[in-house]
VMD Tcl script that draws the C-alpha trace (Angstrom):
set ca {
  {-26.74 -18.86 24.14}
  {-23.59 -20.69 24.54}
  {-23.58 -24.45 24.83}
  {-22.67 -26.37 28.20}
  {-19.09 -27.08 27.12}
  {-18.54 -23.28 26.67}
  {-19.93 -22.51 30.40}
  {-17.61 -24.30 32.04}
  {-15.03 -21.72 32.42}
  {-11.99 -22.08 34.54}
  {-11.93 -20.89 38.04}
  {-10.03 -19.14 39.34}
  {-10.12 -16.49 36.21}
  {-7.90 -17.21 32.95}
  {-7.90 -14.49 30.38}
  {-6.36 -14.17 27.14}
  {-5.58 -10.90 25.60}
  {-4.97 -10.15 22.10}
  {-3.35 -7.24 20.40}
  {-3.96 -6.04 16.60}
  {-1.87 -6.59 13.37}
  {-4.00 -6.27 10.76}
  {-5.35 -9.48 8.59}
  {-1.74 -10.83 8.73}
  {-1.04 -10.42 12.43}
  {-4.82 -12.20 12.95}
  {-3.38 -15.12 11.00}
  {0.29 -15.38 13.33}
  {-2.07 -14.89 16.58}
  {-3.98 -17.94 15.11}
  {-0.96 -20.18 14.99}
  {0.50 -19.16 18.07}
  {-2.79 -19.89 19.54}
  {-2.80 -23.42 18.24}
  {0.45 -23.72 19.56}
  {-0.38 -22.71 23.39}
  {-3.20 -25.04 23.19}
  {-0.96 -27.53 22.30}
  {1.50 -26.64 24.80}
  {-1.06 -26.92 28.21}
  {-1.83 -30.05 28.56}
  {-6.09 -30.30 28.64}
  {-6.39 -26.98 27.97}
  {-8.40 -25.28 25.40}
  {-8.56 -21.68 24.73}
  {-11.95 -21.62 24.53}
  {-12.22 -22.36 28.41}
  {-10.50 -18.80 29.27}
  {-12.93 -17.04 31.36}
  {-11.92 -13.40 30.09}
  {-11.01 -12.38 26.52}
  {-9.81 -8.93 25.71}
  {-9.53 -8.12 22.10}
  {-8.39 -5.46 20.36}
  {-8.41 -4.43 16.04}
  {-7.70 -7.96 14.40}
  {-7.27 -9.36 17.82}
  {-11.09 -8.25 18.97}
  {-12.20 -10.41 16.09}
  {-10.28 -13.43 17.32}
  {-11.41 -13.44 21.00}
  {-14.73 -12.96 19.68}
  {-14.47 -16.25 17.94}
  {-13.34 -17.75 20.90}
  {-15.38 -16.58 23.13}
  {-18.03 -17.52 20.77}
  {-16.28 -21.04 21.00}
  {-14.46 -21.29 17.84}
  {-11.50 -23.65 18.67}
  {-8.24 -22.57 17.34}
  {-8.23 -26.03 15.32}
  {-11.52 -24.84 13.39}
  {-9.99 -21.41 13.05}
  {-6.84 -22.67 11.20}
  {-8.62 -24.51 9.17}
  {-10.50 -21.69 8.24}
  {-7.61 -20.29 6.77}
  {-6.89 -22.41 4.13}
  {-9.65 -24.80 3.56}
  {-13.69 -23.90 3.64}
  {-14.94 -25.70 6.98}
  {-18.64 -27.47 6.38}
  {-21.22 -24.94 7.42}
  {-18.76 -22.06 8.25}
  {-17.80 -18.92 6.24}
  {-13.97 -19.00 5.11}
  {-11.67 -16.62 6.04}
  {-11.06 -14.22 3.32}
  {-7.76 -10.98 3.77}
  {-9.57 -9.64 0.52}
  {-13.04 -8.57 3.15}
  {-10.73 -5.98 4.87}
  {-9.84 -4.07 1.41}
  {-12.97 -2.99 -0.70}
  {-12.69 0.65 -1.60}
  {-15.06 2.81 -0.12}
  {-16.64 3.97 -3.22}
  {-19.42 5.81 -0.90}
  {-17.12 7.49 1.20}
  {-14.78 8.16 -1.09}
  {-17.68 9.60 -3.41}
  {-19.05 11.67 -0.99}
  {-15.98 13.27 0.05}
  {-15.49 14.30 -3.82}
  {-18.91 15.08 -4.25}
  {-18.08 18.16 -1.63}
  {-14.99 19.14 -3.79}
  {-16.89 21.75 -6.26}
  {-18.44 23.84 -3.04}
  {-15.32 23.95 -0.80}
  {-13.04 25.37 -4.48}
  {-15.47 27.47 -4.89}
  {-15.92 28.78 -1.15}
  {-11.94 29.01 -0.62}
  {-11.74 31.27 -3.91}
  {-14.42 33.23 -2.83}
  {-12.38 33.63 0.34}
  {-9.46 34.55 -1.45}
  {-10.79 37.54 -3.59}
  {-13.10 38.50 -0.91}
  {-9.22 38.95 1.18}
  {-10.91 36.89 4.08}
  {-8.00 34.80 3.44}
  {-4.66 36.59 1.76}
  {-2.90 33.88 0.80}
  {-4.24 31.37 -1.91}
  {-2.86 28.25 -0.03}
  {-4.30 29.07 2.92}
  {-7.78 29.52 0.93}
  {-7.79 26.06 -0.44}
  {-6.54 24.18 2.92}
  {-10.43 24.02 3.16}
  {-10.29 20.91 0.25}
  {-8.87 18.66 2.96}
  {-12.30 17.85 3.95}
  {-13.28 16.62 0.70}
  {-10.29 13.56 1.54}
  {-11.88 10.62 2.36}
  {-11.77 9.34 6.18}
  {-11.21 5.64 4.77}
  {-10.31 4.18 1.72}
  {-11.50 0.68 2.49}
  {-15.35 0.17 3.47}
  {-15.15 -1.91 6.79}
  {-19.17 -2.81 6.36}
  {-17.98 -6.44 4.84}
  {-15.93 -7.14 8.17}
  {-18.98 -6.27 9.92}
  {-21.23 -8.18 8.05}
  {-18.36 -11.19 7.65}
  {-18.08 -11.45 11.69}
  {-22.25 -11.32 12.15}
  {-22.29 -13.85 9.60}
  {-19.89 -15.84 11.16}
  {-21.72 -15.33 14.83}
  {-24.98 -16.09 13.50}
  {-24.28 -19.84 12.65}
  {-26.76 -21.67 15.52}
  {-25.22 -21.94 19.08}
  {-23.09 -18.86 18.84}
  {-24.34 -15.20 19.35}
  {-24.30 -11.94 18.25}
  {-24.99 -10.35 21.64}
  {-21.98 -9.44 24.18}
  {-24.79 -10.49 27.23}
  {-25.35 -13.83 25.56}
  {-22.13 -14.89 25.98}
  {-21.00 -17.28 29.12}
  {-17.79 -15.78 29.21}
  {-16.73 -12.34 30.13}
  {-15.45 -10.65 26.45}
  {-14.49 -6.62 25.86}
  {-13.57 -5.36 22.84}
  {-11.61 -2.62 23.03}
  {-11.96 1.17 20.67}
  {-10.72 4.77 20.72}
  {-13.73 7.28 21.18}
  {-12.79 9.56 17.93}
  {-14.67 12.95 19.65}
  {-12.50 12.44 23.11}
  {-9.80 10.64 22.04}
  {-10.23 8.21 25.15}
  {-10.80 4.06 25.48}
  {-13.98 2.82 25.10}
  {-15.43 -0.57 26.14}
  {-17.91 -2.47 24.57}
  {-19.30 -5.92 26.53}
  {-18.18 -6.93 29.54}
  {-16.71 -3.86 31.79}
  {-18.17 -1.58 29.13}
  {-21.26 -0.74 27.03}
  {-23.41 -4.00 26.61}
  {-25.47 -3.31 23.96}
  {-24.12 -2.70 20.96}
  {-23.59 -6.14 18.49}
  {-20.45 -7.66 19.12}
  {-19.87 -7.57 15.23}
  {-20.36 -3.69 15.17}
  {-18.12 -3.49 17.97}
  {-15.11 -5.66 16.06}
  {-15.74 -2.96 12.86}
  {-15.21 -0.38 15.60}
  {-11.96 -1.63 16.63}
  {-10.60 -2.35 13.49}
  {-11.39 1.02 11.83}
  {-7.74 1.81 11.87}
  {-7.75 6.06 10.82}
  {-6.50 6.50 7.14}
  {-7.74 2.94 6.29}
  {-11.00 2.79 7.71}
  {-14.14 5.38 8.16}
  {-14.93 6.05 12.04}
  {-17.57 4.15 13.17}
  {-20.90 5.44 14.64}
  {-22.64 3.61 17.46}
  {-24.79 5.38 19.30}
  {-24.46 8.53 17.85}
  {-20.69 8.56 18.49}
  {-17.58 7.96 16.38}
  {-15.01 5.08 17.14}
  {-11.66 3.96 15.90}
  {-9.65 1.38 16.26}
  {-8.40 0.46 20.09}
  {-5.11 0.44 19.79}
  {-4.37 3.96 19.19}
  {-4.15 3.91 23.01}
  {-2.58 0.89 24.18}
  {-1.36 -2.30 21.86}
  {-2.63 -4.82 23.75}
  {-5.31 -3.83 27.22}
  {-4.18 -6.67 29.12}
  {-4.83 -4.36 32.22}
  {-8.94 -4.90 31.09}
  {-8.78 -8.67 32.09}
  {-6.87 -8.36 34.83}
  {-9.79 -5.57 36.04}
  {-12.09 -8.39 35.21}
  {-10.43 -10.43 37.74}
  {-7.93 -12.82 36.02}
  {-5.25 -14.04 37.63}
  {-3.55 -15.44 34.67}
  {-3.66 -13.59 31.73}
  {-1.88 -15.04 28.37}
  {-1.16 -12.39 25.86}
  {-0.14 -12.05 22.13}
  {0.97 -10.04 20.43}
  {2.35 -10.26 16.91}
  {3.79 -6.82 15.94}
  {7.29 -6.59 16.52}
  {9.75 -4.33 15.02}
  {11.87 -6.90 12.46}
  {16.00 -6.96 12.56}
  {17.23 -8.27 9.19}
  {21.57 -8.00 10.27}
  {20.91 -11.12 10.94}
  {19.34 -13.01 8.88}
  {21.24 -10.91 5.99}
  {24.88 -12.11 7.87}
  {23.31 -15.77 8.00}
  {22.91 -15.83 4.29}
  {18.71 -16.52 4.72}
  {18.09 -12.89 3.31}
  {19.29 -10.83 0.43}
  {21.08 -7.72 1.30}
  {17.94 -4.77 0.89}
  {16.98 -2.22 3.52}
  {12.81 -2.06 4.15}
  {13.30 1.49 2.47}
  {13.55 -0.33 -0.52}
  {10.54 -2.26 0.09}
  {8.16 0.82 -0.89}
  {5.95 3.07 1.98}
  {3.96 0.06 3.11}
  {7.19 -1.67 4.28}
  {8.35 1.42 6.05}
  {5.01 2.14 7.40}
  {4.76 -1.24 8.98}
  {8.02 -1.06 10.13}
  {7.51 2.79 12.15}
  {4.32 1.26 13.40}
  {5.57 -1.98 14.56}
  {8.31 -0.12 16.42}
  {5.88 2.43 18.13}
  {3.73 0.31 19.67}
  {5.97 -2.53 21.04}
  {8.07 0.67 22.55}
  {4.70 1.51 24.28}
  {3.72 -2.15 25.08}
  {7.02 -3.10 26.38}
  {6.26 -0.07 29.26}
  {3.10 -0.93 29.60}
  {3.86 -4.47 30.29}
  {6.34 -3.47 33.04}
  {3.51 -1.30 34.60}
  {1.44 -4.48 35.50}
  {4.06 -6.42 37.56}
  {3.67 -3.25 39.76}
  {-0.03 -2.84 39.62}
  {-1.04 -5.84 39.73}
  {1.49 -8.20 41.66}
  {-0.47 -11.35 42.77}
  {-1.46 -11.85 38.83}
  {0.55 -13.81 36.18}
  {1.08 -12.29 32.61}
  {2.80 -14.65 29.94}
  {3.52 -12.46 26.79}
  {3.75 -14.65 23.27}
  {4.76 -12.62 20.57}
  {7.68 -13.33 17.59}
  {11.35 -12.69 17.83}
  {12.89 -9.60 16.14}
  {14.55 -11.41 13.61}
  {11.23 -12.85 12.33}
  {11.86 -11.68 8.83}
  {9.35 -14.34 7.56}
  {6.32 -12.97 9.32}
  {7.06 -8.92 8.22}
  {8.06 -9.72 4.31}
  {4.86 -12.41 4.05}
  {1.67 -11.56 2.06}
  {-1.37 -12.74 3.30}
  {-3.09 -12.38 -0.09}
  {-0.85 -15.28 -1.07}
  {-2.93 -18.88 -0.07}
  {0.77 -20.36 0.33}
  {2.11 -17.44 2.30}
  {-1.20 -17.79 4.88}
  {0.12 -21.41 5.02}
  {3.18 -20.46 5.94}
  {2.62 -17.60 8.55}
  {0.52 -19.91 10.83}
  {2.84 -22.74 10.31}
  {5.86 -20.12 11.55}
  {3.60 -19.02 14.43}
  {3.08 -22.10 15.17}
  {6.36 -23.62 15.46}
  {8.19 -20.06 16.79}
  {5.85 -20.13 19.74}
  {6.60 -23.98 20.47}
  {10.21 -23.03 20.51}
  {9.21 -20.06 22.88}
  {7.94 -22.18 25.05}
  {10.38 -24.30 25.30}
  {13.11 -21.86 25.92}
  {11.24 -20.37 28.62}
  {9.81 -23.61 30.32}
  {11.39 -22.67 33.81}
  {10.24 -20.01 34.51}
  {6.71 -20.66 32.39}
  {6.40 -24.09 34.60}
  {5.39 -22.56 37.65}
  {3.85 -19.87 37.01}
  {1.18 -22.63 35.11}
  {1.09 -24.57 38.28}
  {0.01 -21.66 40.38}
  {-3.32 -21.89 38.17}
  {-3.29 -25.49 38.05}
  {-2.06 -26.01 34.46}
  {0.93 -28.10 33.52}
  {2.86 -27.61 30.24}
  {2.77 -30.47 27.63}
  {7.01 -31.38 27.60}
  {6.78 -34.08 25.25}
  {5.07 -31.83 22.99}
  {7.58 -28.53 23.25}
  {10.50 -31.31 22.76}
  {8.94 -32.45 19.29}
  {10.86 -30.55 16.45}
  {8.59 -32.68 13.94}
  {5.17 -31.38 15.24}
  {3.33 -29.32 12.81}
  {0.21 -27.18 12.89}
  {-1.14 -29.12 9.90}
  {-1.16 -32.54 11.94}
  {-2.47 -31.12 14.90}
  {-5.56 -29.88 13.20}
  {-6.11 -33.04 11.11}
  {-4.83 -31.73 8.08}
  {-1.28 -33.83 7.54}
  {-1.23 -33.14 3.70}
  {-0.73 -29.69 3.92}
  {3.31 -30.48 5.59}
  {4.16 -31.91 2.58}
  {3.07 -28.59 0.63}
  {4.73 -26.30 3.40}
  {7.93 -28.69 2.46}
  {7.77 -27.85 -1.12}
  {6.82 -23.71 -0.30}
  {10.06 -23.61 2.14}
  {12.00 -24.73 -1.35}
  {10.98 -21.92 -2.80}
  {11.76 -18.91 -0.40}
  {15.15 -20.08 0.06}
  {15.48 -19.63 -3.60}
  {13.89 -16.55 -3.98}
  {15.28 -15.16 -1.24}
  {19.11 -16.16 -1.90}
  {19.65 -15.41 -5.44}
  {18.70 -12.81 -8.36}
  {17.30 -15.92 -10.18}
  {14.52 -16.74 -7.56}
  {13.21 -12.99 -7.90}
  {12.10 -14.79 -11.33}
  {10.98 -17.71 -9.93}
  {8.80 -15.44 -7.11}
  {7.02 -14.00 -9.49}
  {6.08 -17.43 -11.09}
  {4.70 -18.36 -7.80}
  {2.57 -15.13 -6.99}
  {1.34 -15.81 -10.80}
  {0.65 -19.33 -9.54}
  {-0.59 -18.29 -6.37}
  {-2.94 -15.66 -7.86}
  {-4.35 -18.89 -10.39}
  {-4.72 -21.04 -7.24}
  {-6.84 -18.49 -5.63}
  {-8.98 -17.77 -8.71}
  {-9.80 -21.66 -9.03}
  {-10.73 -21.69 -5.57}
  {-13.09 -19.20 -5.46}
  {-14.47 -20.19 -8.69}
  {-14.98 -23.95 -6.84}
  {-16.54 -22.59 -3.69}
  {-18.57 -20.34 -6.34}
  {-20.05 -23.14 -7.56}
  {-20.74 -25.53 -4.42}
  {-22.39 -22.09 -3.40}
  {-24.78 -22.30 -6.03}
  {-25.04 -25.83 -6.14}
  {-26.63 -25.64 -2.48}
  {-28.82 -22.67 -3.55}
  {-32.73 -23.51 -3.28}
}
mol new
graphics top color blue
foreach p $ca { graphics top sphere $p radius 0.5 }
foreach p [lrange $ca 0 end-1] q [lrange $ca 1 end] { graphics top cylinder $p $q radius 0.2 }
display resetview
């Protein structure tokens, strides 16, 4: 069960919504949370009587419904917090050797039944014989069991649960039923019963990437096949503010590229993932944009107030998570982009706030020298974000600093292997 603290939701209804992006969007949702805690004064996140999560963005309202502040989960990011689990991008990419190896292991039978198909005539052309090997493809080609097991882990620590009906506020994750192709619910407003860690695997089990889920003898996929963010799911729950993020946006390099902060080189160039990202990013924020339009219509007494990054927010699309300094960086950008959000916005953000009685922080959207790091208690890591903003203006200006990136990710890859090997060993050391 939830502590006393946790209960103590606010009335009337505040929910926060949260859209998907993968490991890396998780990590910009987590700054630009910090940030919007920052920016109400008392407020915490943790308070919001409805959370509505969706892929990477189920996992975080999980946390915070489980009440995970967004200070602990920053920290989480780049430093192991006592008695917690640290966050690790690597969890969401180990192969699925069984899947895969099943899949294979059907390879023999379906050659052997599409040839027999062919000389038998019940098929005349060969190519239309073998189409029957594309079920011996894999559904997934990383094994989403660690996530599951990571998040359980996580929710297993004392004081936080497991269970959707344990919970003192009202959470729904959010999945695509993979038989009807239709939204599925799991916790509040939805199906109770299953954990809430099988229901985060659910909704992060992105097709292509990740194997289907079963839960009750039925297949699910990751929510946001429908919609990109189900805002419309806490404002059924009966909020009548609902804060949303979203951190997949469609990036526009002209100008960064005319501003001399980006070499000249199309996202083609960049390989499939990069134009991948790029198709997917611009799909969904098409749909979300329409979507978010709906709601002033269907719901007009409620109050929606959409965080997500600019479209020139080159930093966020070309980082990589697997990089410790590039994590540093994306929640140090979310951070600070969302401030400045704020900020620009503050008339018309001011009273809608007051309607709920909240009332924005000025002095801290005015403060160009707040940081993420300070606000969380860890001030040494703005001297490193100093010395990593060095570096991508190099490396992103000149041929030479292609050179020097590489010495980094070799550096970066060194700094990761000497931290797991330390947490290795303070692992064992605390062994029985």
């Amino acid at each position: 069960m939830q502590n006393s603290s946790q209960s103590s939701a606010l009335a009337p209804p505040i929910g926060l919504a949260l859209a998907g992006g993968a490991p890396g969007g998780a990590i910009y949702e987590i700054g630009a949370m910090r940030a919007l805690d920052e920016a109400i004064d008392g407020f915490d996140l943790t308070q919001c009587g409805v959370f509505v999560g969706v892929s990477a963005g189920a996992f975080l309202a999980a946390c915070l419904a489980n009440g995970l502040r967004t200070d602990q989960q920053v920290r989480a990011i780049v430093k192991r917090e006592p008695d917690e689990h640290p966050f690790r991008p690597e969890i969401f990419f180990n192969p699925a050797v069984k899947e895969i190896t099943k899949r294979l292991l059907q390879a023999p039978r379906l050659l052997g039944g599409a040839l027999t198909a062919y000389v038998t005539r019940k098929e005349k052309r060969l190519v239309d014989a073998l189409t029957v090997l594309g079920r011996s493809l894999p559904v997934g080609i990383f094994d989403n069991d660690p996530v599951r097991d990571y998040v359980a882990r996580i929710f297993s620590i004392k004081g936080r649960t497991d269970d959707f009906q344990q919970l003192a506020s009202k959470l729904t994750v959010v999945t695509t039923d993979l038989e009807s192709g239709e939204s599925m619910r799991f916790g509040y407003l939805g199906w109770p019963h299953a954990p809430i860690s099988v229901a985060v695997q659910a909704s992060t089990a992105l097709p292509g990437l990740y194997p289907p889920v079963e839960i009750n003898g039925r297949h699910y996929v990751d929510g946001i096949l429908l919609k990109t963010m189900h805002a419309s799911v806490a404002l059924e729950a009966g909020a009548e503010l609902v804060f949303c993020i979203n951190p997949l946006v469609p990036v526009d390099t002209r100008s960064a590229v005319q501003q001399n902060l980006l070499r000249q080189a199309p996202v083609s160039r960049r390989g499939l993932p990069a134009v991948l990202s790029q198709a997917v990013r611009t799909m969904i924020h098409s749909r979300m944009s329409l979507g978010m339009r709906a709601y002033d219509n269907a719901y007009p007494d409620a109050d929606i107030l959409l965080i997500e990054p600019p479209r020139d927010d080159y930093e966020d699309f070309f980082s990589n998570i697997f990089s410790f300094s590039s994590r540093r960086a994306v929640v140090a950008h979310a951070f600070d982009a969302t401030r400045r959000s704020l900020l620009a916005r503050r008339e018309s953000i001011e009273p809608m706030l007051a309607r709920h009685g909240l009332r924005l922080n000025v002095d801290f959207l005015h403060d160009e020298q707040s940081d993420v790091w300070s606000s969380v208690g860890l001030p040494e890591f703005s001297r490193l974000e100093t010395q990593d903003a060095e570096h991508d203006k190099m490396s992103k200006m000149t041929p030479e600093g292609a050179d020097l990136d590489l010495r980094h990710d070799l550096e970066a890859v060194l700094e990761r292997v000497e931290r797991i090997a330390v947490e290795r060993k303070t692992e064992l050391s605390h062994s029985p």
